[in-house]
C-alpha positions as CSV (number, residue, x, y, z in Angstrom):
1,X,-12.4,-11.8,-15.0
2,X,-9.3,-9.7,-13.5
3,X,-10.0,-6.9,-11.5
4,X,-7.6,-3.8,-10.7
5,X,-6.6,-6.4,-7.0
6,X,-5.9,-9.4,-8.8
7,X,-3.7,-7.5,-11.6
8,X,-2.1,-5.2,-9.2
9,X,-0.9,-8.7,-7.1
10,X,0.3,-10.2,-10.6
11,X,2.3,-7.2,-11.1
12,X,3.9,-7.0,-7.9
13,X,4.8,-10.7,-8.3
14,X,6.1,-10.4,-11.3
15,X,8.2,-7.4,-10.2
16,X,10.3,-6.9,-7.5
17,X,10.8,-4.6,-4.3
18,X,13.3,-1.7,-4.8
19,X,13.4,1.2,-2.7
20,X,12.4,4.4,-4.2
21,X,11.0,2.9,-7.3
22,X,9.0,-0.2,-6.2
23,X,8.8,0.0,-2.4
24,X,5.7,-1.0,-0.2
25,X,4.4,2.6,0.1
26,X,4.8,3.6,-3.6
27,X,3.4,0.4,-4.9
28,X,-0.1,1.8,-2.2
29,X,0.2,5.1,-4.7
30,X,0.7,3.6,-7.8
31,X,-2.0,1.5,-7.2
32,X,-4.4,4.4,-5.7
33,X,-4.0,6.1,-8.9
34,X,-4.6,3.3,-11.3
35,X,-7.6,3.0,-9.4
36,X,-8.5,7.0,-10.3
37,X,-7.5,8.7,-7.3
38,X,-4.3,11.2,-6.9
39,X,-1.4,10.5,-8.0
40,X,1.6,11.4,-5.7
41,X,4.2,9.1,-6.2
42,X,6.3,11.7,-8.4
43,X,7.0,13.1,-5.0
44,X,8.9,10.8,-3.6
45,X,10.5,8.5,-6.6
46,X,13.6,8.4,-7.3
47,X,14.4,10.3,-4.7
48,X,15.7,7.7,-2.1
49,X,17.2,4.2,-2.2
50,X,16.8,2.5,0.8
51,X,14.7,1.8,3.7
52,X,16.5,4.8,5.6
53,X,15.4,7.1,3.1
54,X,12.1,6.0,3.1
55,X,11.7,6.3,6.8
56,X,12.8,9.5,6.7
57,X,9.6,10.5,4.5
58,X,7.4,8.8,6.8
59,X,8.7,10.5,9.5
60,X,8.7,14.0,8.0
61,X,4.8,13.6,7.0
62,X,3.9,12.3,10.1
63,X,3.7,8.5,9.4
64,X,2.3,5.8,6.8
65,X,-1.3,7.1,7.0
66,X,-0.1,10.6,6.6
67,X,1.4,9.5,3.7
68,X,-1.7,7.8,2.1
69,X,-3.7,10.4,3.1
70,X,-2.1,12.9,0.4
71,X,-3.8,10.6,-2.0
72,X,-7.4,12.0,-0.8
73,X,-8.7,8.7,-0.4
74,X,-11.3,8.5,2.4
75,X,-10.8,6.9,5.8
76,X,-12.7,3.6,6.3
77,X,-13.6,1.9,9.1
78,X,-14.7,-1.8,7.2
79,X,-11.8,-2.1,4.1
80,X,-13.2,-4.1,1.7
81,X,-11.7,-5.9,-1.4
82,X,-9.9,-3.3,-3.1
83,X,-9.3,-0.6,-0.7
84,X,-5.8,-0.1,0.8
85,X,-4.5,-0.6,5.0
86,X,-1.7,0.7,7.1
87,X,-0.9,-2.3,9.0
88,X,1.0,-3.7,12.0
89,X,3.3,-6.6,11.2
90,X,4.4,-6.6,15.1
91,X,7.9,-5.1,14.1
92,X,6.8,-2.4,12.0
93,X,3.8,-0.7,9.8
94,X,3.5,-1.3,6.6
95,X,1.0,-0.3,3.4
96,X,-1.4,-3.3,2.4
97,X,-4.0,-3.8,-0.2
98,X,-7.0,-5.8,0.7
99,X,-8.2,-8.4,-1.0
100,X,-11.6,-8.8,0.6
101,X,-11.0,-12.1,2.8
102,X,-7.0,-11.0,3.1
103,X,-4.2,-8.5,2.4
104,X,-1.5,-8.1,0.0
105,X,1.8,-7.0,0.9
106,X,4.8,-5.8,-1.2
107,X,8.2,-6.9,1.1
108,X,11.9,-6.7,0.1
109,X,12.1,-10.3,-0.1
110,X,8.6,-10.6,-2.3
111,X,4.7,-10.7,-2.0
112,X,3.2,-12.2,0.8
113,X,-0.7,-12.4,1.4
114,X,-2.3,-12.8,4.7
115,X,-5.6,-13.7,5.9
116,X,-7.7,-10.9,7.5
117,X,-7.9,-13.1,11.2
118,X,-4.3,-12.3,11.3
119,X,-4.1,-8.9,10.3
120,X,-4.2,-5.9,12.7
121,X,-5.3,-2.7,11.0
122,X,-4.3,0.6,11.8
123,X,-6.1,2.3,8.7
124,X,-7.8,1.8,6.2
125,X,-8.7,3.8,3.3
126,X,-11.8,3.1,0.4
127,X,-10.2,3.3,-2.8
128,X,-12.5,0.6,-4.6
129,X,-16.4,0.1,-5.0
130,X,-15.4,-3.7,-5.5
131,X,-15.7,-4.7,-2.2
């Protein structure tokens, strides 16, 4: 059986990474709301693309998590499968979904997953009972 994780990651590989439409962050909202919470991509697509323009959002709310948090998901401190992560890839933070043993990243140059031994998270937010 397919659950709301493993069609999400279909989709995401199936599609690809464009800024403003189809970015990391937005790909965190659109998945938030499929999964019943708020929707607030309609803020913010469409209305930049490139990674400059992007930034400049996360900036202006006050980082990644800022961002998520306008969803009204709660904070977690133990993600589980289905819930959503800011994390740190070393360079940069980025939005994640978790898979339960792993995470789920939507990159420019396509869909990576890592195990959870790897991953540092920053935040982490419970979207899903499925965990």
């Amino acid at each position: 059986m397919t659950d709301l994780v493993d069609a999400t990651a279909a989709m995401w590989r199936r599609g690809g990474h464009v800024w403003g439409q189809s970015d990391c962050l937005l790909s965190i909202g659109d998945y938030i709301a499929a999964a019943g919470g708020k929707d607030v991509t309609g803020l913010f697509r469409g209305t930049y693309d490139d990674e400059a323009g992007a930034m400049a959002y996360v900036e202006r709310y006050g980082g990644h998590g800022a961002l998520i948090d306008l969803t009204g998901a709660a904070r977690t401190e133990t993600p589980g499968r289905g819930d959503v992560a800011v994390i740190d890839t070393g360079y940069n933070e980025i939005g994640a979904l978790c898979t339960g043993d792993g995470y789920i990243l939507r990159l420019e140059r396509g869909v990576i997953e890592i195990n959870a031994r790897f991953v540092d998270v920053l935040i982490a937010w419970k979207v899903s009972n499925d965990g």
